[in-house]
N, C-alpha and C positions, 0 to 999 in steps of 0.2 A: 504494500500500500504506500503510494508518495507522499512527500510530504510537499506543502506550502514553502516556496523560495520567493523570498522579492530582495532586488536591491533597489534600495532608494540614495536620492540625492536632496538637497534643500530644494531643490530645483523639479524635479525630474522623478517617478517613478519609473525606474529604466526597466526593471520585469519585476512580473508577479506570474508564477506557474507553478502546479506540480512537477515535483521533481525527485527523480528515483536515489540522487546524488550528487554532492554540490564538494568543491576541496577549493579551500582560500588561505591565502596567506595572511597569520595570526602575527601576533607581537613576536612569538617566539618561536614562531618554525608553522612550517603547513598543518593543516588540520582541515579534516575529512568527516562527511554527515553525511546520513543513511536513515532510512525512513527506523524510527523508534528513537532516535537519537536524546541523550538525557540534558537536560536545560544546560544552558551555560550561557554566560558574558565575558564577552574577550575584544579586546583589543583587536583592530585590523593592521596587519603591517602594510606595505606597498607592495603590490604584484598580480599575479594570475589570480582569477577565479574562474573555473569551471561548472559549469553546471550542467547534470545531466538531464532534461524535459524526460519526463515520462511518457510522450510521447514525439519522442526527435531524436537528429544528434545534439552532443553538446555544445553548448556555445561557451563562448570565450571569454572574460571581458580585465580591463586592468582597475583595481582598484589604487585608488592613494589614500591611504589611511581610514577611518573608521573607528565603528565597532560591529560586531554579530554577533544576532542572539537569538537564542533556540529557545521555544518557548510552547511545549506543546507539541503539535505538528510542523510547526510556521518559523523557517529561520529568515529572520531579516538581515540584510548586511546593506547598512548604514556609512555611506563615503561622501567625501566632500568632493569628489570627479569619481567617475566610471565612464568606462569605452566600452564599449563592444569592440571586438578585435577584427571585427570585419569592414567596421568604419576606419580603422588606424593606415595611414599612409606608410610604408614600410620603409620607404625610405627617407621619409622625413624625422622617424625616430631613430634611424641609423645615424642621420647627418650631427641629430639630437645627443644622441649617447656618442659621437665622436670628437662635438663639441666639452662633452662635458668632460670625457677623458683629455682633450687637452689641458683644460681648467686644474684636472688633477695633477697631472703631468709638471705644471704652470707652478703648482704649489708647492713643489720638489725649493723648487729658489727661493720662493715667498713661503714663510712659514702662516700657516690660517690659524684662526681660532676655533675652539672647537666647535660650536653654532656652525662657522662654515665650514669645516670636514663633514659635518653630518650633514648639512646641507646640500654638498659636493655627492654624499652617499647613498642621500635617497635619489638625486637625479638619476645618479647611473641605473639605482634598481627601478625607478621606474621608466626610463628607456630601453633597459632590457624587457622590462615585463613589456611593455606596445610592441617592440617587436615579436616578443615569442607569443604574444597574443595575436598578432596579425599572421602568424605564419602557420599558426595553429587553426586558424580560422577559414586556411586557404586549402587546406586539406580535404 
């Protein structure tokens, strides 16, 4: 039996479906949801989320931070952006995550603070995650 998936934005409910199985990136590592799954509230990190429709293939999308909560049947995941990875330009987030590795590169000479290391840190994970969302998507 599926369960209820939606992600929402301030903006945007970007889907609400059943769904046989959903895997997203948490504050501390991926974490995976399956119809029966026991309540929780967790922090979202940056990156992939899958979800499987119960009746499709899965789709792709990239979150930037958050929270998800399981609540019953019904997991919400809650971001301040979400893509569909079908929408993502592939090569605009290549150009994106090449830009930002020179940035890092840049910081070799420049020492940063640490605000901007992590700043520098999450760019990269989330132009990794648009691209392997868009490439995933093309499948």
């Amino acid at each position: 039996m599926p369960f209820q998936c939606a992600i929402v934005t301030p903006s945007d409910a970007v889907l609400d479906t059943p769904a046989t199985y959903a895997s997203f990136e948490a504050w501390d590592g991926q974490r995976g949801v399956a119809p029966g799954a026991s309540a929780f509230l967790t922090k979202l990190g940056t990156g992939l989320v899958t979800i499987t429709p119960a009746d499709g293939k899965p789709r792709t999308f990239v979150l930037d931070g958050g929270f998800a909560q399981m609540e019953g049947e019904r997991l919400t995941l809650l971001s301040e952006r979400a893509m569909e990875g079908t929408g993502i330009d592939t090569a605009a987030a290549t150009r994106e995550l090449a830009e930002v590795n020179a940035k890092v590169t840049a910081s070799n000479e420049t020492p940063l603070s640490l605000d901007q290391r992590a700043a520098l840190e999450r760019a990269q994970r989330l132009a990794r995650a648009k691209i392997a969302a868009a490439e995933q998507s093309r499948k």
